[in-house]
N, C-alpha and C positions, 0 to 999 in steps of 0.2 A: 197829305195824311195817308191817302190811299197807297202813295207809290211806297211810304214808309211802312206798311202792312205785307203787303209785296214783296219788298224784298226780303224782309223777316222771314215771310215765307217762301221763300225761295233757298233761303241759305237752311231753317229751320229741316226744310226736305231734302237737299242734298248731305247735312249731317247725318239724317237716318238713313238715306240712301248707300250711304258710304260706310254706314255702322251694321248694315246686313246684308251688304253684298260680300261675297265669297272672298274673290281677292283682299276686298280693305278694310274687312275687318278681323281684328288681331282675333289669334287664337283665344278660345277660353281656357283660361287655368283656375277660374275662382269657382269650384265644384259646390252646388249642393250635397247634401248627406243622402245616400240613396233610402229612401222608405222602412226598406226590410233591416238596416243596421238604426236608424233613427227608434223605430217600435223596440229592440231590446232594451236600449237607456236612452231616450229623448233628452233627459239633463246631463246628461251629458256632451251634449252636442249643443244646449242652448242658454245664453248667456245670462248671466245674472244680475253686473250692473252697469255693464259699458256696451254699446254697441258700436262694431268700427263697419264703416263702408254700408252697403243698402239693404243688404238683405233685412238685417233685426232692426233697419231705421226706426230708433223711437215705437218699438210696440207694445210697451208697455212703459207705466207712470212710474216705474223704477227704472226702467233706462232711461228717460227722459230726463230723470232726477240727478242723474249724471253728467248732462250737460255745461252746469257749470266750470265744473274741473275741466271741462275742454275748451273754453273759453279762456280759463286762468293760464291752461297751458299756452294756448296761442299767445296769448299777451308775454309769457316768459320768452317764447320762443323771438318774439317780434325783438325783445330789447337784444337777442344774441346776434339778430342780423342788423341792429342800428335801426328799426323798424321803420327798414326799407320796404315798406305795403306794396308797394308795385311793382317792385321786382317778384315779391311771391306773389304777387296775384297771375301775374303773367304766368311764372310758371304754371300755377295752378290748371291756367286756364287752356296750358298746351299738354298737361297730363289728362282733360277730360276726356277727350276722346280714346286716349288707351285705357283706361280705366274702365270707361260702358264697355266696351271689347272685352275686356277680360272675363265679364259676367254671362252666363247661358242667358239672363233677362237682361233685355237694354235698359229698363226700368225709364220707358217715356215717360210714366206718371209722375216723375218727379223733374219740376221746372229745372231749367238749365242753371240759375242763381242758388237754387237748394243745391242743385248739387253738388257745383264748385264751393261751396259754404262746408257740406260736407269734407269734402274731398280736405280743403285747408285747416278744420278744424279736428278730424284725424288722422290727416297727416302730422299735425302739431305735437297732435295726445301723444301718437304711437313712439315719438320723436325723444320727446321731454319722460316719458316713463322710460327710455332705455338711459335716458343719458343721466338722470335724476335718478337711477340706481347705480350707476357707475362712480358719480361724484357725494353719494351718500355721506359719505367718511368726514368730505369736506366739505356740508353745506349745513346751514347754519339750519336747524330746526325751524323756525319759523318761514322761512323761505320754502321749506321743502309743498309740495302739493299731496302726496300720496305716503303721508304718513299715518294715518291706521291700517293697523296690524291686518285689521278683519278684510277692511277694504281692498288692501292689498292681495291678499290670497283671494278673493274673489277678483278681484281683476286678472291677474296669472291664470286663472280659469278661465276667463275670458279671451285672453289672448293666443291661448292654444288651438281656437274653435277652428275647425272649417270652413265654417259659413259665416265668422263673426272676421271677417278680412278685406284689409285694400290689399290692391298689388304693392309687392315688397319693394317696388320702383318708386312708391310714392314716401314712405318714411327716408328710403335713400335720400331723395331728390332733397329733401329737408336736412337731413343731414351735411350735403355735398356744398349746401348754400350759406352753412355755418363756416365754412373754409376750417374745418375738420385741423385739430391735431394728431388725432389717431387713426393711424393705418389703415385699418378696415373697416367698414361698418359692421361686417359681422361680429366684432370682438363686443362690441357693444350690446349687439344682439345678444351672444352667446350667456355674457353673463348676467345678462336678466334673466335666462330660461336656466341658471346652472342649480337649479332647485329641480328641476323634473329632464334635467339630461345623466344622465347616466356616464359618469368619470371621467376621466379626461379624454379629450377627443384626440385621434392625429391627426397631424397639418393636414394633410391632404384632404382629408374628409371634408374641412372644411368650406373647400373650391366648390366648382360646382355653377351653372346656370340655374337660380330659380326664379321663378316668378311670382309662389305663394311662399309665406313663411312659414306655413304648417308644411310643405315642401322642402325648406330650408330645414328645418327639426326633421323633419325621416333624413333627406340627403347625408346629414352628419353621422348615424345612427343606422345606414346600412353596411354591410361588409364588403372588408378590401379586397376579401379572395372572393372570385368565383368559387363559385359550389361544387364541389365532388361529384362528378357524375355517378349514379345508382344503376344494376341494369336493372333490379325490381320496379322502384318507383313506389314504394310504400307510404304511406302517411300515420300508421298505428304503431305503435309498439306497446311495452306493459309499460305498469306505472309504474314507479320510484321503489315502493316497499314492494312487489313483484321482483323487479330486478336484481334486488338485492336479495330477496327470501329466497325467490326460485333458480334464480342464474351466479348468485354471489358479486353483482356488483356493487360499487363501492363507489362514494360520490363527494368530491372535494369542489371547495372554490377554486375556480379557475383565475388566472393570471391574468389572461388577454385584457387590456383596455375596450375591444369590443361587447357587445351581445351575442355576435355571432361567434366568436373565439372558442368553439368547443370544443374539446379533444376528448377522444377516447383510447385508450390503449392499456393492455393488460385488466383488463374489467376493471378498469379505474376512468367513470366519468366525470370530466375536471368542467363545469360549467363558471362561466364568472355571475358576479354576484350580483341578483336583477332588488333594490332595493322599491320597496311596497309602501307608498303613503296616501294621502287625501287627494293627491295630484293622478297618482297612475293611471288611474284607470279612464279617464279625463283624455289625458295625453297620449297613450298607445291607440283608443278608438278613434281620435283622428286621423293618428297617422294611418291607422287602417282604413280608415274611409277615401283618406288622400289614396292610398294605394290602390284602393278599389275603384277609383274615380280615372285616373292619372291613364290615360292609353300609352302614354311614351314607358311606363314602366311595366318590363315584361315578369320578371320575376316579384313575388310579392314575398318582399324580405319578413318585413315585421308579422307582415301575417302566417308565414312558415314559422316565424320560431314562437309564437303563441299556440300553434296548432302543435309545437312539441313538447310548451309548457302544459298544454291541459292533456297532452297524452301522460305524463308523469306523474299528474298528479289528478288522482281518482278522490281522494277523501283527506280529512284533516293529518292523516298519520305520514300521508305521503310532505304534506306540506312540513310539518312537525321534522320528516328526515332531511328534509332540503332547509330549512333554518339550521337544525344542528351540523350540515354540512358546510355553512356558510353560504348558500347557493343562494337563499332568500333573507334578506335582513326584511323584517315587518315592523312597520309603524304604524298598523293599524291596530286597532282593540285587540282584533283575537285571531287565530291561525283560520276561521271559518271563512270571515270578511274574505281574509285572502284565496283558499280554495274557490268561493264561487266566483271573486274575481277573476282566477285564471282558467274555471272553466266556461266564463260566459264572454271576456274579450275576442275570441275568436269567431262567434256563433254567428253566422247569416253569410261572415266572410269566406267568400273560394280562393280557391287557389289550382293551380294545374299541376298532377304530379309528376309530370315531369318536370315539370321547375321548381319545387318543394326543394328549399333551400336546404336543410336537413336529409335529404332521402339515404342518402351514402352512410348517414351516422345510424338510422334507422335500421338501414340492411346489417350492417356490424353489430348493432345490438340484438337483431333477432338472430343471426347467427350465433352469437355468443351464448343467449340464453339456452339452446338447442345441443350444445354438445354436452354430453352427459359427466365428463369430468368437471366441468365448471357447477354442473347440477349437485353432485356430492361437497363441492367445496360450500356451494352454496348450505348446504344441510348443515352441516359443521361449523359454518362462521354463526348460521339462526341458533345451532345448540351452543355456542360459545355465547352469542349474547344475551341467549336466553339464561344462561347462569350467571354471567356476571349481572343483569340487572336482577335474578330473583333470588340470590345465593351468596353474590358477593358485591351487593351495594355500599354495603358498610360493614367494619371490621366486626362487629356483634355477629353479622352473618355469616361470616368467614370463618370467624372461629365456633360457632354450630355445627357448621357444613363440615370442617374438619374433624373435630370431635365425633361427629354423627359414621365419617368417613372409619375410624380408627375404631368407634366401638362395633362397623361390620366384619372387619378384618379380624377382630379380636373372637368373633361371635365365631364367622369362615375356620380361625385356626381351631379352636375347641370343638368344631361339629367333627371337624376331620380327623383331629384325633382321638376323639371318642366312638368314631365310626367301627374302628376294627373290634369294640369290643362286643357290640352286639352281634358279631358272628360268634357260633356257637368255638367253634376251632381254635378261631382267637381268646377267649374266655378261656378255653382250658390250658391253653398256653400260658396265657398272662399270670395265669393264677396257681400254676404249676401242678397241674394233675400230672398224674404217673402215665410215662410217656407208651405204655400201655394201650391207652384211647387212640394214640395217634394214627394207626393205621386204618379205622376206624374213618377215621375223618381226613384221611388225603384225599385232594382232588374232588371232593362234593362240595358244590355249590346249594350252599343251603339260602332258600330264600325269602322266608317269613320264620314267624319265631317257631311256631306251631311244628315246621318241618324240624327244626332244630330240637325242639323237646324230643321229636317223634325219635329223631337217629339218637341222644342223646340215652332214650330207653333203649333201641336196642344193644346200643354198645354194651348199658349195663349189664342188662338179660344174657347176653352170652359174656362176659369177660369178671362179673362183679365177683365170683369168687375168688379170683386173681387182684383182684383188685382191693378187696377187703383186706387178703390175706397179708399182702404187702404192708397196707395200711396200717395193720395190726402188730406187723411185727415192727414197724416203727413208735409204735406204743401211741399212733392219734387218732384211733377208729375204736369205738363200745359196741364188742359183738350183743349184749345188751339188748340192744336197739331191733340188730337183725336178727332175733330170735323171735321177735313179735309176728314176724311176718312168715312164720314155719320157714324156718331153714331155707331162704332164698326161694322160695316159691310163690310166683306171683299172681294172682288172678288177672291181671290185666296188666296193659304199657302206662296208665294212669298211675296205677299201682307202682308198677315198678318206679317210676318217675318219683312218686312221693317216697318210696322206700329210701329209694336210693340219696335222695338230699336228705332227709333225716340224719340217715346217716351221714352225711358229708358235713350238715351241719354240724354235730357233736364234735367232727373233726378241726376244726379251730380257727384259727385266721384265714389258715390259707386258700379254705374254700368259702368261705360265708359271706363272701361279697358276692360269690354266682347267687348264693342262695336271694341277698336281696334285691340283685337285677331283678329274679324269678320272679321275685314278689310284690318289686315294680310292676310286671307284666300283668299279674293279675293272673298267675298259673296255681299260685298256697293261699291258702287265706295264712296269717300270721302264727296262728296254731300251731298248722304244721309244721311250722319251720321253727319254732322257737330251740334256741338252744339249748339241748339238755346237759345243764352241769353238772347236777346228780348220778348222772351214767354210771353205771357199777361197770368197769371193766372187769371181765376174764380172761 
């Protein structure tokens, strides 16, 4: 009995010995969530009703509650290998040891029979949920395992996690023992997760060494090109409606099958279309944690281009231009959800700027908005759209706007030609006084009315008996009138001024419209000017 104690412990100590020494134990790839990204969204990083691998073992009566189904999976699994029990157990039992390696915890507290229990019952789960969504189409309803709807998207949540992971060696290895019809195990993979991947991938992304599958989802999902070297090295630019207001850029969905596929040229920014639902935000803080975690990755892809998502977008109007661009399709509630989601995905996460995947697109944007022709274009595309949405949203408006347009024009031609008549010079022209006055009034600029009466009396004062005389022998002046006033003598330019239209007025059409400028002006009261048709001519 003793020596059977013995050797237990003996082998029990050289397992640990050989699980934390340097050489023999495998690297860790199964990261915890570092502190400071866990504190902005905790649920988001922590699972709801499945736990795979040790971290979330059973920590709560709703993970626990979950167990069944992985039990149910095993038994599906076992009739696909002929439940051959000893063959996988074997396996099982030469993946334990890579498996405690993969973890920062060895997790001793958990006996060696848990764990391999573990290890076979999700590897089974993770197995039969990729493969029992691929054969969906053709498996009978009753048979299936993970048919609620609700269940299911909480599971998908669950699979995305960081911390909720075995190594992606151990669903292979379950996989590889089914003697596989299909290719890859990634394709398997692939299309369980094609709910929160982002449009078709290329082949090549697919390749790749990983060892986590929250790794495997960034791998697929970084870019093909290397980055455009920057010599600034900026990480800021303005938002979306900045761009557009102050520099006149212009902002289309982009083509590329990437995220990273951005192009800029001729202030036309072409992003492809990043699509917003219950899953995103879930799934990019992983992979941003995996990035943050990951020492072998030097550039931090996903988290460069969140860090140029929430530079673009400052507030709901910014988000509001990027949906009408096609840049963001939202399937959330309301455009707000998605604002503080892309400016909170980033937040706790660094990055180095000189490896800001962006920085080169950055420099060209701040260039851009800086030269001052792009800055006038910009004024005139914001006054173009500021009239088609306040002026010409609909035809009722259009034809206001025009109308309104046509009654200024009409208003412009009639001030203009009615301008010459309130000079005094012009008046006597239009109205055909005796070309007599004209010398009178060449070449002075008269410029109020007042000046105009003023010259208007002198002309009289020195020319009116000439003027009369002429009038008179045309038979349309009643010396009558200027006999009242003793024989052209005036006591004053007031005087004179009213003599003299009096008389003008008795003269007939062709002066009596000066008379009612005048009286427009407020120079007669009506009195004076009334026409006399009684006039006794002599």
């Amino acid at each position: 009995m003793e020596g059977k104690v013995r050797k237990k412990f003996i082998q029990s100590t050289r397992e640990k010995l050989l699980l934390h020494s340097v050489g023999g134990r495998p690297e860790v790839c199964m990261y915890k969530v570092p502190e400071k990204l866990r504190k902005v969204n905790e649920e988001a990083y922590t699972p709801r009703i499945v736990s795979i691998g040790p971290t979330h073992r059973a920590n709560s009566p709703q993970l626990q509650a979950a167990e069944r189904y992985k039990w149910r999976c095993l038994d599906r699994y076992l009739g696909r290998i002929k439940y051959n029990f000893t063959r996988l157990a074997m396996m099982v039992g030469e993946l334990e040891y890579h498996v405690r390696g993969c973890y920062p915890d060895s997790f001793d507290n958990i006996k060696r029979e848990e764990f391999l229990e573990m290890i076979m019952l999700d590897g089974a789960f993770m197995f039969e949920l990729f493969q029992e969504n691929c054969d969906a189409n053709s498996l009978d309803r009753d048979k299936r395992i993970f048919d609620n709807i609700l269940m299911k998207g909480d599971i998908l949540h669950d699979m995305m996690l960081l911390e909720n992971q075995l190594p992606i060696s151990v669903p292979l290895h379950f996989w590889l023992l089914t003697e596989p019809q299909v290719a890859n195990f990634s394709d398997i993979v692939l299309k369980y997760f094609e709910e929160v991947t982002l449009g078709a991938l290329p082949e090549q992304s697919k390749g790749g060494h990983v060892r986590h599958l929250v790794g495997y989802l960034l791998n697929i999902h970084r870019p093909l090109r290397s980055r455009a070297h920057a010599t600034k090295g900026k990480l800021a630019t303005r938002s979306a409606t900045e761009l557009q207001n102050e520099a006149g850029v212009t902002f289309k969905e982009g083509t590329g099958e990437c995220l990273f596929d951005i192009q800029f040229s001729n202030g036309e920014l072409a992003i492809p279309q990043l699509t917003v639902n219950e899953y995103t935000e879930t799934f990019f803080r992983n992979l941003i944690a995996f990035e943050q975690c990951e020492r072998d990755i030097v550039t931090k892809d996903i988290t460069s281009y969140f860090i140029l998502m929430d530079n673009l977008v400052d507030n709901e109007k910014d988000v509001e231009l990027l949906i009408a661009s096609g840049i963001i399709k939202n399937l959330l509630p309301d455009n707000e959800q998605v604002t503080k989601l892309l400016n909170n995905l980033r937040k706790e996460a660094t990055t180095d700027k000189n490896t800001f995947y962006f920085a080169k697109l950055i420099e060209e944007l701040d260039d851009y908005s800086r030269d001052y022709w792009y800055q006038w274009k910009a004024n005139w595309l914001q006054w173009k759209r500021m009239l088609r949405r306040d002026y010409f949203s609909n035809p009722w408006s259009s034809i206001s706007v025009i109308a309104a347009v046509i009654l200024l024009i009409l208003t412009v031609l009639q001030t203009t030609l009615l301008m010459p008549s309130l000079l005094v010079p012009n008046i006597l022209v239009y109205q055909n006084i005796p070309d007599l006055s004209k010398p009178f009034l060449h070449g002075i600029q008269l410029h109020n009315m007042r000046e105009q009466l003023l010259f208007v009396a002198q002309a009289v004062n020195k020319k009116l008996h000439t003027l009369v005389s002429e009038l008179t022998m045309k038979g349309s002046l009643s010396f009558g009138l200027l006999k009242q006033r003793g024989g052209m003598q005036f006591a004053s330019l007031d005087d004179a001024i009213k003599s003299c239209f009096k008389a003008c007025c008795a003269a007939g059409p062709p002066i009596y419209n000066l008379k009612v400028r005048l009286l427009l002006h407020g120079v007669f009261q009506s009195s004076d000017i009334a026409p006399h048709s009684n006039a006794n001519p002599n």
